[in-house]
N, C-alpha and C positions, 0 to 999 in steps of 0.2 A: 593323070593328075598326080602332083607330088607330094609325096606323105610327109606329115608334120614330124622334124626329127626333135627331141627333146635331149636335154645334158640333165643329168644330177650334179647337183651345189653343193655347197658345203652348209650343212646345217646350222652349224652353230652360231651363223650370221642372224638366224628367224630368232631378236629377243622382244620383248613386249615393248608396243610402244614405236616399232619398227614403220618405216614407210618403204616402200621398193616402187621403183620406175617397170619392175619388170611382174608379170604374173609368174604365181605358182603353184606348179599343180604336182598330185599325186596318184601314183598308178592304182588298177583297183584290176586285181589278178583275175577276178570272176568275168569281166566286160574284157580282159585284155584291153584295155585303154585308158589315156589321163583325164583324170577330173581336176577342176581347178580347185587349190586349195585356197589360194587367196588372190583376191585380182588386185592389178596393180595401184597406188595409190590409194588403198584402205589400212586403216591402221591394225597393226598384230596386235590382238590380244592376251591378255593371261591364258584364256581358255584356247586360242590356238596355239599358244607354245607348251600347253599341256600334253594336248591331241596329239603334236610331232613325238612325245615320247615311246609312242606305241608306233610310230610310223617309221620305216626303213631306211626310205629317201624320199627325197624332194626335188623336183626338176623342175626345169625353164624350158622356156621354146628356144631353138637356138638360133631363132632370127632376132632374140632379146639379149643374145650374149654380151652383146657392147654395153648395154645397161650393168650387167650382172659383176661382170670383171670391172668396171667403172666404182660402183658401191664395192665390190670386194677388195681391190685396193686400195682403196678410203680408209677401209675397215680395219685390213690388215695393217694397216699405217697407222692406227690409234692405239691398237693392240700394244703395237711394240714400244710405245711410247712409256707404256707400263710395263710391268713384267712378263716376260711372254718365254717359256722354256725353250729350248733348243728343238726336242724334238714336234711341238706345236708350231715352232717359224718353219721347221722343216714340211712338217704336214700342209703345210698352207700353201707352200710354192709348190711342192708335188701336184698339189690340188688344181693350182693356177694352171702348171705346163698344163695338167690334163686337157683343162678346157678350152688352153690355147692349143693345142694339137688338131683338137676335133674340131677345131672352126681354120687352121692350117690347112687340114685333108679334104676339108669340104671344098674349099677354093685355097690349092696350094701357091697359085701365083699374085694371090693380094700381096702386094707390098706390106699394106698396114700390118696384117698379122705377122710375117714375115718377121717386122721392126719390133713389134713384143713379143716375139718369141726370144729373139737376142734379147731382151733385158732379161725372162727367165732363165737363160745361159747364166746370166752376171750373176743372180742370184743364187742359183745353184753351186756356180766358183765360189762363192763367198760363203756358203755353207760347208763346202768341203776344209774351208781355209779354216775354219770357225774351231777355236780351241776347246768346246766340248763335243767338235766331230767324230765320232766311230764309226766305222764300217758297221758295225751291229745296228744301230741307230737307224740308219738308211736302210737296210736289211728288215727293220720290222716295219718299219713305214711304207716301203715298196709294194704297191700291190702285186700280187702273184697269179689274181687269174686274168690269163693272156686274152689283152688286143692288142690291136695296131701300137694303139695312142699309148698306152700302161709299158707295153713294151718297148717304146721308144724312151719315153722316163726312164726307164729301168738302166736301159743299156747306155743312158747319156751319163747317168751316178755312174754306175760301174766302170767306165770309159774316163770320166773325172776322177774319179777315187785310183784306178789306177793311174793316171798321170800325175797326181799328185804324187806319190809313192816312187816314182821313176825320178821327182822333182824336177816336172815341167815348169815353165815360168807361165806368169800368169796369162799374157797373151797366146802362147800356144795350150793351154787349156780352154779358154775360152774359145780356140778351134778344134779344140779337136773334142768339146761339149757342141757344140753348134752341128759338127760333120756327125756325130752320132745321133742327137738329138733329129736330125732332118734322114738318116740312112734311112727311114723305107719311106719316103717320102713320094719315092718314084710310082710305090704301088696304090696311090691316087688314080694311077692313070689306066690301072689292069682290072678288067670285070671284076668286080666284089662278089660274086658269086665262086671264082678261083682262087681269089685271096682270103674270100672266109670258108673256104671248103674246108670238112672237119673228116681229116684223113688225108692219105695218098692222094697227090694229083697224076692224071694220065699223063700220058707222055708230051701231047699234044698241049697240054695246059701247063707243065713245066715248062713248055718251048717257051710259051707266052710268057709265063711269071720270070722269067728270067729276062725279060726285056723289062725291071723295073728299075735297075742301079742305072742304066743310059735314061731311064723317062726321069731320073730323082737329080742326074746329071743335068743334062737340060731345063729342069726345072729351077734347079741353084743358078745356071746363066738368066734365064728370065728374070730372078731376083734379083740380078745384079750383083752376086758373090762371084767375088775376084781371087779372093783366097784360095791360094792354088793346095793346101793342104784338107781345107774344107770341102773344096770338090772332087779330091780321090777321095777323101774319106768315103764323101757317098757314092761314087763311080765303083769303086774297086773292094768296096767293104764285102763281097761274096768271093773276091780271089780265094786261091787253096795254095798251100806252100808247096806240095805235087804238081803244081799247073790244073787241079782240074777244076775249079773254079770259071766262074763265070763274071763282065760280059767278055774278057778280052783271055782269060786262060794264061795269065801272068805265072811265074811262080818264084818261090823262094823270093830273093831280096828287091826285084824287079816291083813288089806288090809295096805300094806305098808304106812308110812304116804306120802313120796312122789307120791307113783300112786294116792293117794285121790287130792292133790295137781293140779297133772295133767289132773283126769278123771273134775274136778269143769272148770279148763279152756278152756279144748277141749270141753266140753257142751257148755260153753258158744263162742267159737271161732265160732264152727258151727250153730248156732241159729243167729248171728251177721252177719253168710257173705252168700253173694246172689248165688245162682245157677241157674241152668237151669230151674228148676220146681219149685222155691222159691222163695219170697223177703227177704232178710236180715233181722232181727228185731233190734228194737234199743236197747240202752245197758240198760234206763229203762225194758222195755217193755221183755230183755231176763232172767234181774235177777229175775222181776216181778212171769216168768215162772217157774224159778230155782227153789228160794225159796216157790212159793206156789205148785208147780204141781211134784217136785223130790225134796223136802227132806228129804226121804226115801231112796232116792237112795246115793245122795251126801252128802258130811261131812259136815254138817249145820253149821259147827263153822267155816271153813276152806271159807262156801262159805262168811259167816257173815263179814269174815276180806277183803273178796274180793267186796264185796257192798261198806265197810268202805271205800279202798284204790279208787276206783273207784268215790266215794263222790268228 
């Protein structure tokens, strides 16, 4: 039987007064399990937007997510209507990829999600474009302790912020946020037991995890992505400038320029955020490593514009 998976929301939607189509519930550390906080269709009171104050998070079931992102873009569309600061509109699409990630990886070949995940692309271009944009901004907002979904956010800003800086036009941003944004998309398809393994994998489970840029390949064809720069992005985005890279062993100029683009940010995304058997390094401390310990592997010019921008 399959276990009930659950998403955290953004809180600051629970105000008094409130009705949701969706239930929600909150974890209780001592049962390891959700209890419902509010069930759907009741109305929020003062005394439970009290209670959330002491409370962490708040989740949904995520067979409710269509309800959930339904009201949250209503919400977020009222917001802005009013004054809503840069880094609050920021916080909210972060928030949105998230949850359209994890219902992506659930069922990577829905079309439907597929078509709102591109409008969180548009959003995110339009955030970098945004003239009180800073690299700093995105920087605090970024969640740093690594999953799948956080890390794909991460490395799609970073992959944008750098293209901007290179002064891509807007349509090749919008590809080369889409190719990054979807790069591990392939490891939907590899035992979660390998891919959420905390430490070295054996040799035998490397073999396997490196058959995920062909499963993320094929996947972008079943979408129907024709974009020949969006499907090396995720084909080829573990190439190495040495050739030892993985799935085809390309190297130097051979390797799409956008997978080079993407393999410089996904190094440094995951050197940057904390896990279970990690600490985080800082963004000195990860270029430090970049540039002196892989520039062999990554495009030394590509990463040189990414020190600059980072300056």
């Amino acid at each position: 039987m399959k276990s009930t998976k659950y998403i955290s929301i953004d809180k600051d939607i629970i105000k008094e007064n409130a009705v949701f189509e969706f239930n929600l519930f909150i974890p209780s550390e001592k049962e390891k399990k959700m209890h419902y906080f509010k069930h759907a269709g009741t109305l929020v009171s003062a005394e439970d937007v009290k209670k959330l104050k002491d409370i962490q998070a708040v989740y949904i079931n995520e067979k409710e997510r269509a309800y959930y992102l339904r009201y949250y873009n209503q919400r977020v569309a009222h917001a802005q209507k009013k004054y809503i600061n840069f880094e609050e509109k920021a916080a909210k699409i972060y928030h949105k990829a998230t949850v359209i990630l994890h219902a992506l990886f659930s069922n990577p070949e829905d079309p439907k999600t597929y078509k709102t995940s591109k409008h969180v692309i548009y959003e995110l271009v339009e955030t970098v474009a945004d003239k009180n944009f800073s690299i700093d901004s995105i920087i605090n907002i970024a969640e740093h302790q690594y999953t799948i979904m956080t890390h794909s956010i991460n490395v799609c800003i970073y992959a944008l912020n750098l293209g901007a800086y290179l002064k891509f036009s807007k349509e090749m941003l919008e590809a080369l946020g889409e190719a990054a944004l979807l790069h591990d998309i392939g490891k939907s398809k590899i035992n979660s037991e390998i891919v959420e393994k905390k430490g070295r994998l054996s040799e035998m489970e490397f073999t396997e995890m490196k058959k995920y840029p062909m499963f993320g390949y094929a996947i972008g064809l079943k979408l129907g992505i024709t974009n020949k720069d969006i499907l090396m992005g995720i084909k080829y985005h573990q190439e190495r400038m040495d050739g030892s890279g993985y799935p085809a062993g390309l190297n130097g100029e051979h390797i799409p320029y956008i997978a080079r683009i993407i393999a410089v940010c996904d190094v440094f995304d995951a050197l940057t955020s904390r896990r279970s058997y990690k600490e985080a390094m800082g963004v000195f401390e990860a270029l430090l490593l970049m540039k002196t310990k892989m520039s062999k592997q990554l495009d030394v010019k590509i990463l040189n514009k990414m020190i600059e921008m980072l300056r």
